[in-house]
C-alpha positions as semicolon CSV with decimal commas, in nm:
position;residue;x (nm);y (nm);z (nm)
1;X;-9,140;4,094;3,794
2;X;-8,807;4,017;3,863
3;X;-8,722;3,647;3,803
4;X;-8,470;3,470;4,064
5;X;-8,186;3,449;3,792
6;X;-8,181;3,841;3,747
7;X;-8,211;3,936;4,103
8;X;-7,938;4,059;4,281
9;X;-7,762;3,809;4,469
10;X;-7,836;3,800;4,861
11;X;-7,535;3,732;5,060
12;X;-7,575;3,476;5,272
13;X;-7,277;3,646;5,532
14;X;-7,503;3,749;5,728
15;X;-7,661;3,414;5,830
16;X;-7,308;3,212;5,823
17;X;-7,194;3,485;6,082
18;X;-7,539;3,360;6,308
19;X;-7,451;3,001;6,291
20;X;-7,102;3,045;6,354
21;X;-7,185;3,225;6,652
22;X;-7,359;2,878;6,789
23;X;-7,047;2,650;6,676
24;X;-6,871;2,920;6,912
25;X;-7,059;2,881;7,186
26;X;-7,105;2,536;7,150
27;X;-6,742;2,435;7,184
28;X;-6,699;2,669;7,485
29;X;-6,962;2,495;7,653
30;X;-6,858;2,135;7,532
31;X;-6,505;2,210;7,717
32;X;-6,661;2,283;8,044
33;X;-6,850;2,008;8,034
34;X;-6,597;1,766;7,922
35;X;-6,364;1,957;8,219
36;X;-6,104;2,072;7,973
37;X;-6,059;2,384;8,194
38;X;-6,038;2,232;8,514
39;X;-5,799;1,978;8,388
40;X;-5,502;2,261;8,297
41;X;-5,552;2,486;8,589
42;X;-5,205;2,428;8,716
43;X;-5,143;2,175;8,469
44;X;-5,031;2,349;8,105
45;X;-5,053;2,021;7,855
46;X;-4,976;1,950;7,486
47;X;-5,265;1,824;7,225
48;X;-5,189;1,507;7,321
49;X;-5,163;1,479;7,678
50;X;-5,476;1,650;7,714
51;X;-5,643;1,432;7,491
52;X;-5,491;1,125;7,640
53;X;-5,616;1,269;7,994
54;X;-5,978;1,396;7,830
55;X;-6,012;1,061;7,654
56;X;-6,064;1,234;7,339
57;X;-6,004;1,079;7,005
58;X;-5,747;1,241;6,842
59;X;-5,898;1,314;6,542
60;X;-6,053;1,631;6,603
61;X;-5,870;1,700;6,924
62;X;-5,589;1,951;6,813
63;X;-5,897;2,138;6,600
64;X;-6,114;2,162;6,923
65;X;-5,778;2,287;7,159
66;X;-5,645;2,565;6,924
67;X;-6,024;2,689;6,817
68;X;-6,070;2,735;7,246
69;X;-5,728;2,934;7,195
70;X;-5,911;3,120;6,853
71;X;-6,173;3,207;7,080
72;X;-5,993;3,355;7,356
73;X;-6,039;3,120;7,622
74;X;-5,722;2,906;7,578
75;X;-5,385;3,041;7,550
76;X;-5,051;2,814;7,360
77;X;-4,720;2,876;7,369
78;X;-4,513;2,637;7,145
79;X;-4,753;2,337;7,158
80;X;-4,852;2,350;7,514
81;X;-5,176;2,450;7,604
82;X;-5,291;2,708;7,929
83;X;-5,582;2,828;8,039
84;X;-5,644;3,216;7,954
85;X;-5,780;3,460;8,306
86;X;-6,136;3,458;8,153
87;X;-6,112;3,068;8,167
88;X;-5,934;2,987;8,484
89;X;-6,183;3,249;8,656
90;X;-6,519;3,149;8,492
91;X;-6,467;2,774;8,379
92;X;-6,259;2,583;8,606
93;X;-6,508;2,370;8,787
94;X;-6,307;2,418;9,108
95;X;-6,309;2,774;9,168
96;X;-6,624;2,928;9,335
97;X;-6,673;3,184;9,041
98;X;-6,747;2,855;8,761
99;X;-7,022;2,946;8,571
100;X;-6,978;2,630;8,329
101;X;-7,349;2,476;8,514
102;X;-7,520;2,800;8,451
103;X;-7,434;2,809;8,137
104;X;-7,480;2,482;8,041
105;X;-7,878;2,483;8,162
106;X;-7,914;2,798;7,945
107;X;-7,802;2,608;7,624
108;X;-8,048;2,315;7,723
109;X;-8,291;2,504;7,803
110;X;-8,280;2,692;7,426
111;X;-8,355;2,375;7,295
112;X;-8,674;2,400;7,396
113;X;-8,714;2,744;7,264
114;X;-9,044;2,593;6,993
115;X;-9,209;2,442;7,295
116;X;-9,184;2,768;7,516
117;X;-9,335;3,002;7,200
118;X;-9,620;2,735;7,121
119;X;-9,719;2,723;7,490
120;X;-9,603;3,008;7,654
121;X;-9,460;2,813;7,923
122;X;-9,131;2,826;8,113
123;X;-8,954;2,482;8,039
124;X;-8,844;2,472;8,369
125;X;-9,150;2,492;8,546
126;X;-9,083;2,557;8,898
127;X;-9,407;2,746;9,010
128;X;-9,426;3,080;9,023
129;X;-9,338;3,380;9,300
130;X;-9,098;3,365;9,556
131;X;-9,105;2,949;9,465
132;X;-8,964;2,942;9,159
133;X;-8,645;3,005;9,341
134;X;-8,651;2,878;9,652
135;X;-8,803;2,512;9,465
136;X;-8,549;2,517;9,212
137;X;-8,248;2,580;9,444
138;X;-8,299;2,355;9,730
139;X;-7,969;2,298;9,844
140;X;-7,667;2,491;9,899
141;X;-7,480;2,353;9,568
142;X;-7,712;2,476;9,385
143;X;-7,763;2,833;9,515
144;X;-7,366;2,848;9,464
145;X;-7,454;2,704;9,079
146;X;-7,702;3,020;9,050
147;X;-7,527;3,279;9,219
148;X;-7,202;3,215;9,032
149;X;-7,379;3,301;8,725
150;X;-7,571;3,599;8,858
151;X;-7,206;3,699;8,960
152;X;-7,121;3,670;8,601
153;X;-7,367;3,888;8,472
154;X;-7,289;4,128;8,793
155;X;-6,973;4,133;8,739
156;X;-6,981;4,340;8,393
157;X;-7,238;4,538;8,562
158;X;-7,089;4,650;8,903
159;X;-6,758;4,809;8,776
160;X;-6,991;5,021;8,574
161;X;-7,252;5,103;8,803
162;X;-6,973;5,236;9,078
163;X;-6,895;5,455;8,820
164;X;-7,230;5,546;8,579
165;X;-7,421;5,736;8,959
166;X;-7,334;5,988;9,216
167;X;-7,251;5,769;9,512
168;X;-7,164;6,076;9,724
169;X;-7,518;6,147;9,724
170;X;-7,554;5,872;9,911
171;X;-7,438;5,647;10,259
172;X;-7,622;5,347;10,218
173;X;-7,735;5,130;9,966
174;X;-7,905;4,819;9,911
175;X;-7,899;4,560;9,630
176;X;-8,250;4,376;9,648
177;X;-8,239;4,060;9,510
178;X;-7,856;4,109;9,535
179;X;-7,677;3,746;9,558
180;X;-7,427;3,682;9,736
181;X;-7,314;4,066;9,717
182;X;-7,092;4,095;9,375
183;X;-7,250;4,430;9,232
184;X;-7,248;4,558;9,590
185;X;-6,872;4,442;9,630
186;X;-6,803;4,640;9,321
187;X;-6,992;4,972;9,467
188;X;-6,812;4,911;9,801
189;X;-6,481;4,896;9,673
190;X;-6,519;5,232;9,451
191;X;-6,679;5,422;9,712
192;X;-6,576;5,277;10,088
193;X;-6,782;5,559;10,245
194;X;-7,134;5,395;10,164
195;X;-7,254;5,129;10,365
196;X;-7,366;4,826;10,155
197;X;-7,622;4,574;10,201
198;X;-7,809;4,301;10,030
199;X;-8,139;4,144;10,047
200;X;-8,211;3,761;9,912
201;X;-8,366;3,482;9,990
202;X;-8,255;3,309;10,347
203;X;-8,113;3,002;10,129
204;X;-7,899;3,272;9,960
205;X;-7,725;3,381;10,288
206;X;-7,459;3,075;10,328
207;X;-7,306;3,137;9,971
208;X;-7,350;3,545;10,002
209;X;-7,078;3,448;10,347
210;X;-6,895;3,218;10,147
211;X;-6,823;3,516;9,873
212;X;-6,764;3,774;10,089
213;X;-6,480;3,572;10,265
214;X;-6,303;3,521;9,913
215;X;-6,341;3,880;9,825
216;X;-6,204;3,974;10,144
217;X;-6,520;4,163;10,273
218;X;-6,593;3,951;10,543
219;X;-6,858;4,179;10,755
220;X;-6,831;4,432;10,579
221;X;-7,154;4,395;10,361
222;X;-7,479;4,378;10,548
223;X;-7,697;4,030;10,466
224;X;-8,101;4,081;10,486
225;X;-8,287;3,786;10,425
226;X;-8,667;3,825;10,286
227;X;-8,895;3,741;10,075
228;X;-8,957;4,100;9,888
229;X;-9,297;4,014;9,799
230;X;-9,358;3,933;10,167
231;X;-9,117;4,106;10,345
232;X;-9,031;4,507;10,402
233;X;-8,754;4,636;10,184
234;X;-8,435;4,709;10,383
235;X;-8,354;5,105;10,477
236;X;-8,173;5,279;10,304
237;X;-8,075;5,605;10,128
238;X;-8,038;5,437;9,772
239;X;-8,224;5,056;9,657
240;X;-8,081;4,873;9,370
241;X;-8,281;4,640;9,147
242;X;-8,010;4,473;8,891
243;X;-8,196;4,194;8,661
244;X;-8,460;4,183;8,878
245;X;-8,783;4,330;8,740
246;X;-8,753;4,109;8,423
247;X;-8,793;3,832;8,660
248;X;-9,168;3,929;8,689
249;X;-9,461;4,023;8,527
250;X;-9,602;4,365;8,495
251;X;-9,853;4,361;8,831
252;X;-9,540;4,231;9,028
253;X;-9,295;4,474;8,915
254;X;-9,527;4,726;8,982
255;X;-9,567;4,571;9,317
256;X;-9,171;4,600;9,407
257;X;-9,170;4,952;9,250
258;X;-9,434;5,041;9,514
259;X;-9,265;4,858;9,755
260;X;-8,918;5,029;9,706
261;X;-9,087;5,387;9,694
262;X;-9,187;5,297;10,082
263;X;-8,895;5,146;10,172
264;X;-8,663;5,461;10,098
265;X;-8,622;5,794;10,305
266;X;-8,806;6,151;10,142
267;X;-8,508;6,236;9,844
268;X;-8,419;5,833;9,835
269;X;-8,322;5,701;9,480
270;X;-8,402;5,374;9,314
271;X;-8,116;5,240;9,078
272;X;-8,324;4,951;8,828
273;X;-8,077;4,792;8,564
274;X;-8,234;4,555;8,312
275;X;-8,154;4,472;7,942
276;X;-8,391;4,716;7,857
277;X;-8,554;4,723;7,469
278;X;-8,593;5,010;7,271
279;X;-8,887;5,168;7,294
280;X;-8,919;5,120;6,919
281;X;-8,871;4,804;6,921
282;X;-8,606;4,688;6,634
283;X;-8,313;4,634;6,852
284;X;-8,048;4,571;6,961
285;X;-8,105;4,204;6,948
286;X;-7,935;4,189;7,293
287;X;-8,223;4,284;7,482
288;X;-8,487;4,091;7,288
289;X;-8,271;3,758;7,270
290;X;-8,283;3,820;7,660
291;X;-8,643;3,854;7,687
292;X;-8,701;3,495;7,513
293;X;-8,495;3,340;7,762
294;X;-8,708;3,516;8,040
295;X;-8,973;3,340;7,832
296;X;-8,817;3,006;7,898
297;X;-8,710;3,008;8,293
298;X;-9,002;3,251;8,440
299;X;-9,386;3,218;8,440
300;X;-9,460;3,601;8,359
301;X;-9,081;3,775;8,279
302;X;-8,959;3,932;8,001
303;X;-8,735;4,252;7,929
304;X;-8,935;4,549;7,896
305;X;-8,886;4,897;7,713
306;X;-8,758;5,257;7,891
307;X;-9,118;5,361;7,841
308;X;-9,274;5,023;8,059
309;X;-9,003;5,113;8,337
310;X;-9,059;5,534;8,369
311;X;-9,458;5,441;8,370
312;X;-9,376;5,221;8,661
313;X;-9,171;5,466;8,841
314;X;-9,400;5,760;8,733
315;X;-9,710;5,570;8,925
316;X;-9,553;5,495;9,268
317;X;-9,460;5,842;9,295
318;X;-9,115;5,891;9,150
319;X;-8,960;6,197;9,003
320;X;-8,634;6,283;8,927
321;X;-8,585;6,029;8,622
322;X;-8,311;5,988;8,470
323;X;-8,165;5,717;8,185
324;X;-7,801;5,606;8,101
325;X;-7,613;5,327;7,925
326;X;-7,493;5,077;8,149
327;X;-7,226;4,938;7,943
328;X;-7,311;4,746;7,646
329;X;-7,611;4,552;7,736
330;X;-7,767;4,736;8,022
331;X;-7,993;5,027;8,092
332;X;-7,963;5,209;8,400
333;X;-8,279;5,440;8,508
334;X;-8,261;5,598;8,860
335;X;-8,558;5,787;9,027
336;X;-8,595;5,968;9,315
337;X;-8,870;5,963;9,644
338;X;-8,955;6,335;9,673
């Protein structure tokens, strides 16, 4: 038996490069929260005026500003500091687009991540259905907190998407469970022929206006509001479902699966993107680091393999399947009505 002194060393790179990756993300997180962001758009400072107008202690402040520039999200020239596109876009607290709350509740809600393994439970328990939206995001505010950061995610999703599928196949399309429109902005804009729509929650609708005016599209995306557990699914010649199905469990996706198959003409197609796993199982990570935080904010979600989702499709009546790459985290899977 080999003894520990004669074994071959293990190199512990591996695990430094996994807790690194948490100091990273930690200190992006810790300047939208402390407003560091918000405090340079328009306002380009030097260590120490920003951490005279952060109150920050200027031990560690210098270290903290130029690892935000290490890490792509600050930018300095000479000794004065400016906020990079990524960050003026994404974590300025007063543009529409911030995604600093969204993010934020995802790191507090990994804390939790022993609690939500040892109970199963969601640790933010907000019922289940149709309610675990519409209790959570009661007010305006907070739909815009929400939909910012399903714009986020949409937004390395919808470039790709207007590109990844036929859309002159198609005049009309649909994002169910769209938001406030982003990924059917992004199909829109690469193919002006097809007439968009989007169906969300009726709490949705004021912030789905709100974005379309900034993006210019006033009226030219359609709004449905519904419930699509209660509700009929929009017409139309093609139905999206982006990061939708790993919202539920396996009865309900099966249940909007069903419901989209009804919904759409004879030769329809249903787009569903998702983190999807390997059907063996042993990663990516992405997808399976995704499907614990489904464990943490949903009752019954999770990501799901390519197999799960074709079985779905296969039992509502689809044909037609086909799978793609939907840039580096997604799977796309499309099926068509016959």
């Amino acid at each position: 038996m080999t003894s520990e002194m004669t074994a071959p060393a293990v190199s512990a790179e591996p695990l430094w490069r996994l807790g690194t990756a948490y100091f990273s993300r930690k200190t992006v997180l810790t300047a939208a929260e402390l407003g560091v962001f918000t405090t340079l758009s328009g306002a380009p400072a030097s260590s120490d005026e920003l951490a005279k107008r952060l109150e920050l202690h200027p031990r560690g402040a210098r270290d903290f500003f130029d690892t935000l520039v290490a890490l792509g999200v600050l930018s300095r020239e000479g000794e004065v500091y400016h906020n990079t596109p990524l960050a003026e876009h994404y974590l300025n607290s007063d543009r529409a687009s911030y995604v600093g709350a969204f993010l934020n509740a995802a790191d507090a809600r990994w804390n939790q991540l022993i609690d939500a393994l040892r109970t199963g439970e969601p640790q933010n328990r907000w019922g289940s259905g149709a309610q675990m939206f519409t209790e959570q995001y009661r007010t305006t505010a907070a739909w815009r907190n929400f939909t910012a950061g399903m714009d986020y995610l949409n937004g390395m999703i919808g470039p790709v998407l207007a590109e990844a599928f036929d859309w002159s196949t198609v005049t009309s399309v649909v994002d169910v469970g769209g938001a406030r429109g982003n990924l059917a902005a992004a199909i829109l804009r690469g193919h002006p022929h097809v007439e968009a729509g989007v169906m969300d929650l009726p709490g949705v609708e004021p912030v789905f206006h709100e974005h379309m005016t900034q993006l210019g599209l006033s009226g030219k995306i359609t709004f449905h509001p519904g419930n699509f557990f209660e509700d009929p699914m929009p017409g139309a010649q093609a139905l999206v479902m982006s990061h939708v199905l790993h919202d539920w469990g396996v009865s309900e996706r099966e249940q909007l699966v069903a419901a989209a198959f009804s919904a759409l003409p004879s030769g329809g197609v249903l787009l569903i993107c998702d983190p999807m796993i390997d059907d063996d199982r042993q990663g990516p990570a992405g997808a399976l680091l995704t499907s614990l935080n489904m464990l943490m904010v949903t009752p019954h979600g999770s990501e799901y393999t390519r197999a799960d989702c074709r079985s779905w499709l296969e039992k509502a009546g689809f044909t037609g399947l086909t799978e793609a790459e939907l840039g580096t985290h997604n799977t796309l899977i499309t099926a068509r009505k016959p």
